[in-house]
C-alpha positions as protocol buffer text, in pm:
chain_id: "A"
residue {
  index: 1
  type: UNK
  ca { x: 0 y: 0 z: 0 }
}
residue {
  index: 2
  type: UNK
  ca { x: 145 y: 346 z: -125 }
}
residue {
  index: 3
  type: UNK
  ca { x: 142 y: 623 z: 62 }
}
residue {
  index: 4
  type: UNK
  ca { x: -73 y: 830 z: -76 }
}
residue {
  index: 5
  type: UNK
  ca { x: -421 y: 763 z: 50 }
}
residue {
  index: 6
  type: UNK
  ca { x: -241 y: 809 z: 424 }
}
residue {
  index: 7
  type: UNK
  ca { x: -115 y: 1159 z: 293 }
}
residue {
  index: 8
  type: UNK
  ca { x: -437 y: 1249 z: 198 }
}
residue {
  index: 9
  type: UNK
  ca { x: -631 y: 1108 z: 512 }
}
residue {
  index: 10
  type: UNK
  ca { x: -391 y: 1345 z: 685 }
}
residue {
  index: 11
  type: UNK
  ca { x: -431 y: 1615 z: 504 }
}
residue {
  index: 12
  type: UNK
  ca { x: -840 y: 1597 z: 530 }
}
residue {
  index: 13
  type: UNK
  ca { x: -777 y: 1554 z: 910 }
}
residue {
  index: 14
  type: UNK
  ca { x: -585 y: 1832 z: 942 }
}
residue {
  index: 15
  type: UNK
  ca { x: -825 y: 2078 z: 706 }
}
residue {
  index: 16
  type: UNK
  ca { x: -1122 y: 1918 z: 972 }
}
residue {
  index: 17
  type: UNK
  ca { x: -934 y: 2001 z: 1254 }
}
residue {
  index: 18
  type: UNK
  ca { x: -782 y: 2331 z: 1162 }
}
residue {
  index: 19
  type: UNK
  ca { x: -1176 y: 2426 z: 1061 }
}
residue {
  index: 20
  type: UNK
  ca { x: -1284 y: 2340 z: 1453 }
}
residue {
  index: 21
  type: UNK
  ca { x: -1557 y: 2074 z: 1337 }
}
residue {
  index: 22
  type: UNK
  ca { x: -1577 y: 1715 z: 1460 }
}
residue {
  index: 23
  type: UNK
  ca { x: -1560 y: 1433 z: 1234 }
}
residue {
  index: 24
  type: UNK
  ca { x: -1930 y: 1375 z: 1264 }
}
residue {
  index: 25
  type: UNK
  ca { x: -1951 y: 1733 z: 1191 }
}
residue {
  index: 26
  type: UNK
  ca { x: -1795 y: 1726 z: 855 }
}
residue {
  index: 27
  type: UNK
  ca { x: -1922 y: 1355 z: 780 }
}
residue {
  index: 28
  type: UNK
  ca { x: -2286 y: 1491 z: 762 }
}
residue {
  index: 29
  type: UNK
  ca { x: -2204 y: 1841 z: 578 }
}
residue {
  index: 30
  type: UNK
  ca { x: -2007 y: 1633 z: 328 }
}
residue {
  index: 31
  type: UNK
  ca { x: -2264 y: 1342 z: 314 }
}
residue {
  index: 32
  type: UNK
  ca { x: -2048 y: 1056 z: 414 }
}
residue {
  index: 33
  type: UNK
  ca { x: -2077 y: 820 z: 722 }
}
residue {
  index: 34
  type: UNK
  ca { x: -1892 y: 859 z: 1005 }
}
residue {
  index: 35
  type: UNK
  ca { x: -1741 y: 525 z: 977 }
}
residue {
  index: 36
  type: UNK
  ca { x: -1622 y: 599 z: 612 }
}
residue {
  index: 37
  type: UNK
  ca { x: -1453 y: 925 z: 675 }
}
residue {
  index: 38
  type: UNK
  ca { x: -1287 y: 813 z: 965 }
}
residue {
  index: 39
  type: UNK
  ca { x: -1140 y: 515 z: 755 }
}
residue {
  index: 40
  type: UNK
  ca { x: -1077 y: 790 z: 474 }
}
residue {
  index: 41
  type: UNK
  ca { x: -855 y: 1019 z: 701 }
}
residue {
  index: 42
  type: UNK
  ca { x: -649 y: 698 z: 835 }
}
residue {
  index: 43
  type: UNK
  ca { x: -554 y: 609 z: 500 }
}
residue {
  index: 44
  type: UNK
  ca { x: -756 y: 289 z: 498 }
}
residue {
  index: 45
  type: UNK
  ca { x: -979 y: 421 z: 194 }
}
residue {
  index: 46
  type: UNK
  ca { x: -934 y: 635 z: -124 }
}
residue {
  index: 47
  type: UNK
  ca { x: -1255 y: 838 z: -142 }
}
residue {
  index: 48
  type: UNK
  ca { x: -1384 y: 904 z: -481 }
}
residue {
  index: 49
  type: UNK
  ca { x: -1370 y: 1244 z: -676 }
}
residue {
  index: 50
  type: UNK
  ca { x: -1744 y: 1302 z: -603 }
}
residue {
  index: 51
  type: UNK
  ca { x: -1668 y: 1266 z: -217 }
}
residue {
  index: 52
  type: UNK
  ca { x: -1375 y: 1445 z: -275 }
}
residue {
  index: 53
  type: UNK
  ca { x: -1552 y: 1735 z: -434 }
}
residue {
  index: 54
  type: UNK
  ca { x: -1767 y: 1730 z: -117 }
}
residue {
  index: 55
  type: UNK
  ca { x: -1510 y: 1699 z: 153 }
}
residue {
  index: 56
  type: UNK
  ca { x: -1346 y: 1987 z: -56 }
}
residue {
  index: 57
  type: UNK
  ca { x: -1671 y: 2194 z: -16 }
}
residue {
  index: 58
  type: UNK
  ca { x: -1746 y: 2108 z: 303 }
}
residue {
  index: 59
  type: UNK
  ca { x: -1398 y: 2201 z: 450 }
}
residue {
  index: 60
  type: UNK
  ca { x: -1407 y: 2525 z: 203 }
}
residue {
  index: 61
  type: UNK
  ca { x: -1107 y: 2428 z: 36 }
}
residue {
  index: 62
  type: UNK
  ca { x: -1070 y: 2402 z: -341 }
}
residue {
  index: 63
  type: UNK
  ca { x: -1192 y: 2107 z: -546 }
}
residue {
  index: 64
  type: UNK
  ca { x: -844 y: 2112 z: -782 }
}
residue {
  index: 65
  type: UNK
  ca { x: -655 y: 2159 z: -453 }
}
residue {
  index: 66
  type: UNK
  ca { x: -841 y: 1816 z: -281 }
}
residue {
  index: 67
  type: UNK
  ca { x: -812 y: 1660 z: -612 }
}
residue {
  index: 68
  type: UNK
  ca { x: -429 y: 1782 z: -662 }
}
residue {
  index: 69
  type: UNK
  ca { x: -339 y: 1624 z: -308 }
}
residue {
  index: 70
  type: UNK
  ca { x: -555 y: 1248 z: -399 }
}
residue {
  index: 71
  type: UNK
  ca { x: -339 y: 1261 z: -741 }
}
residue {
  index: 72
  type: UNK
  ca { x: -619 y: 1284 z: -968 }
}
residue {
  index: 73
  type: UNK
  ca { x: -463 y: 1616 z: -1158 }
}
residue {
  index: 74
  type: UNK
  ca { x: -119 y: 1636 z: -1296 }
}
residue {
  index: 75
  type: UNK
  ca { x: 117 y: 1799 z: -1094 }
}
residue {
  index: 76
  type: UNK
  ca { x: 316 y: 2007 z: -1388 }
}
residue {
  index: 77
  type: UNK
  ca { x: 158 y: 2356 z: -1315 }
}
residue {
  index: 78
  type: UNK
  ca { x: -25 y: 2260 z: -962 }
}
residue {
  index: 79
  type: UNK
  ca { x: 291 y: 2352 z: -764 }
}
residue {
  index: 80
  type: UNK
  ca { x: 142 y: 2667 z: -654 }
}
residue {
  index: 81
  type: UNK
  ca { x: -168 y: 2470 z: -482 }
}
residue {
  index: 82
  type: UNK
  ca { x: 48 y: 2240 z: -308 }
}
residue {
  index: 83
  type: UNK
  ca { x: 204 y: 2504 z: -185 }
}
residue {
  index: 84
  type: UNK
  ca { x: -115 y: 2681 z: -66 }
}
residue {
  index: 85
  type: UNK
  ca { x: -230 y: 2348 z: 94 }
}
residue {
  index: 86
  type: UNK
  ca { x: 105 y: 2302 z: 274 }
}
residue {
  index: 87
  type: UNK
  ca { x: 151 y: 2656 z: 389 }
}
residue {
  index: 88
  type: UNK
  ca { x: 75 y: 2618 z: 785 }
}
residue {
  index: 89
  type: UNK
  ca { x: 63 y: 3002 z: 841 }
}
residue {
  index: 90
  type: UNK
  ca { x: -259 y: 3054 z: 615 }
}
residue {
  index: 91
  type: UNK
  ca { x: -635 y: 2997 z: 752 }
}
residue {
  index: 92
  type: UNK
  ca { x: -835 y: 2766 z: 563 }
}
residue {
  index: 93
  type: UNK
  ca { x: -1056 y: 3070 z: 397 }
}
residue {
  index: 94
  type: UNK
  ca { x: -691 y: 3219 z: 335 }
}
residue {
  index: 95
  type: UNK
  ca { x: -605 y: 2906 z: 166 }
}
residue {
  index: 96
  type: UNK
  ca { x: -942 y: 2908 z: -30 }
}
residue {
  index: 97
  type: UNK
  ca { x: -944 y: 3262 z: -166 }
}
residue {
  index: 98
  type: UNK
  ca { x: -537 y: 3190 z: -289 }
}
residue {
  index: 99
  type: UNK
  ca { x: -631 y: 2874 z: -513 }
}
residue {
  index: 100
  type: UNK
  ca { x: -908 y: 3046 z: -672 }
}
residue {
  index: 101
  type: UNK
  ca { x: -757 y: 3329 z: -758 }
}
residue {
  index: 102
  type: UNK
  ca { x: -471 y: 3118 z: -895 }
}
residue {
  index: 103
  type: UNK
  ca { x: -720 y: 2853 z: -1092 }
}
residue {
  index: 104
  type: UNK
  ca { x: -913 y: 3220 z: -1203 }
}
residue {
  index: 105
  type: UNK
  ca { x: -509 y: 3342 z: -1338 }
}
residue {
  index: 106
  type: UNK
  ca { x: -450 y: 3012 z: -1488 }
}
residue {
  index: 107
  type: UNK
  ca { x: -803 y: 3019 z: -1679 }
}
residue {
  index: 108
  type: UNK
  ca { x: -753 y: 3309 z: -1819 }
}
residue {
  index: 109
  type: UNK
  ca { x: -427 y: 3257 z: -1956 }
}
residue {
  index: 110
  type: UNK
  ca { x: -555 y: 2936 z: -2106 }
}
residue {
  index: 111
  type: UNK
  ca { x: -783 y: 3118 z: -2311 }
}
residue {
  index: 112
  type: UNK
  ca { x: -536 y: 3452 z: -2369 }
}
residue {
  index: 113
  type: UNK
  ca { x: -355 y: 3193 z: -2666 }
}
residue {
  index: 114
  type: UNK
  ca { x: -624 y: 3148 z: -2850 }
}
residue {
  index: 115
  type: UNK
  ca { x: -762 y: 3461 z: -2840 }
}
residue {
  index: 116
  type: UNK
  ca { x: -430 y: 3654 z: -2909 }
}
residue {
  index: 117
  type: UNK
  ca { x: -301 y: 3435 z: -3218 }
}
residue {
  index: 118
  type: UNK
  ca { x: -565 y: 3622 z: -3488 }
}
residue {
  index: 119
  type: UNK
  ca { x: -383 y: 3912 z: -3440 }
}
residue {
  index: 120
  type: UNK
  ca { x: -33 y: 3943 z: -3624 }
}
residue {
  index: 121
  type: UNK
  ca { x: 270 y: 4013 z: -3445 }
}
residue {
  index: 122
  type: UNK
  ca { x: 406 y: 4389 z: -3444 }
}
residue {
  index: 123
  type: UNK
  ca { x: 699 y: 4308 z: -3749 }
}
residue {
  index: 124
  type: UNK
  ca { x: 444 y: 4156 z: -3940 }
}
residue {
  index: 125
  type: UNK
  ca { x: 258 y: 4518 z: -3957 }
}
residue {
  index: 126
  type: UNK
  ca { x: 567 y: 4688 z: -3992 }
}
residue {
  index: 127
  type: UNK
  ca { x: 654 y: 4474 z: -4291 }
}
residue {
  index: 128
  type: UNK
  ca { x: 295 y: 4511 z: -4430 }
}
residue {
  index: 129
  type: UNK
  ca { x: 350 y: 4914 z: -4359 }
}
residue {
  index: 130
  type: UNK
  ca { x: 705 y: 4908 z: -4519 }
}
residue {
  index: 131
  type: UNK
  ca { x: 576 y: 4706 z: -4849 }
}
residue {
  index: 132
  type: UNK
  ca { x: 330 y: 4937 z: -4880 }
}
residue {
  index: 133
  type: UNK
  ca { x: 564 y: 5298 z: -4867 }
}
residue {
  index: 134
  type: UNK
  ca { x: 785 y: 5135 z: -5105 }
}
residue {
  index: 135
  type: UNK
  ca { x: 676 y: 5201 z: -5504 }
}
């Protein structure tokens, strides 16, 4: 058995803990039994990405960030959320706000590309603009 469910069990545990709600507490917000998150947060089980998106809205963290930290997202460009997850000075709202402003950046520079490559480069107007002046 790897590692990683443990990690993440941990990591819930901490978010539940560091939120001041018992594991009940969060069990019913995120729709779980007690019995199941409990074995989630020891590492015994590897919760779903539908629990996952709960937990993650439950504990008012971000879906990409859970999902990031259970291995279902590549890491190349996530760095920044791990990061934010890790970063034991920041509340859990401070935590929050961070990774959606950062998905927000990184959606919008997605789409920048494809907007931006209709519109020629400045030398390929000035070479239109010189062809033009000469005779």
């Amino acid at each position: 058995m790897t590692d990683e469910p443990r990690d993440l069990g941990a990591f819930i545990r901490d978010l539940r803990r560091n939120a001041r709600i018992s594991l009940r507490q969060l069990a019913q917000q995120a729709g779980v039994s007690n019995p199941y998150l409990s074995q989630i947060e020891r590492g015994l089980r590897k919760p779903s990405a539908e629990v996952l998106a709960q937990l993650a809205n439950a504990l008012r963290v971000s879906t990409p960030m859970m999902y990031l930290r259970a291995g279902l997202l590549e890491r190349e460009g996530h760095d920044v959320l791990a990061a934010i997850a890790a970063d034991a000075d920041l509340t859990i709202a401070q935590k929050q706000s961070l990774s959606q402003i950062y998905e927000t950046f990184r959606r919008e520079n997605a789409r920048e590309p494809a907007a931006g490559t209709s519109e020629p480069d400045k030398s390929e107007k000035t070479d239109k603009i010189d062809h033009e002046e000469k005779p």
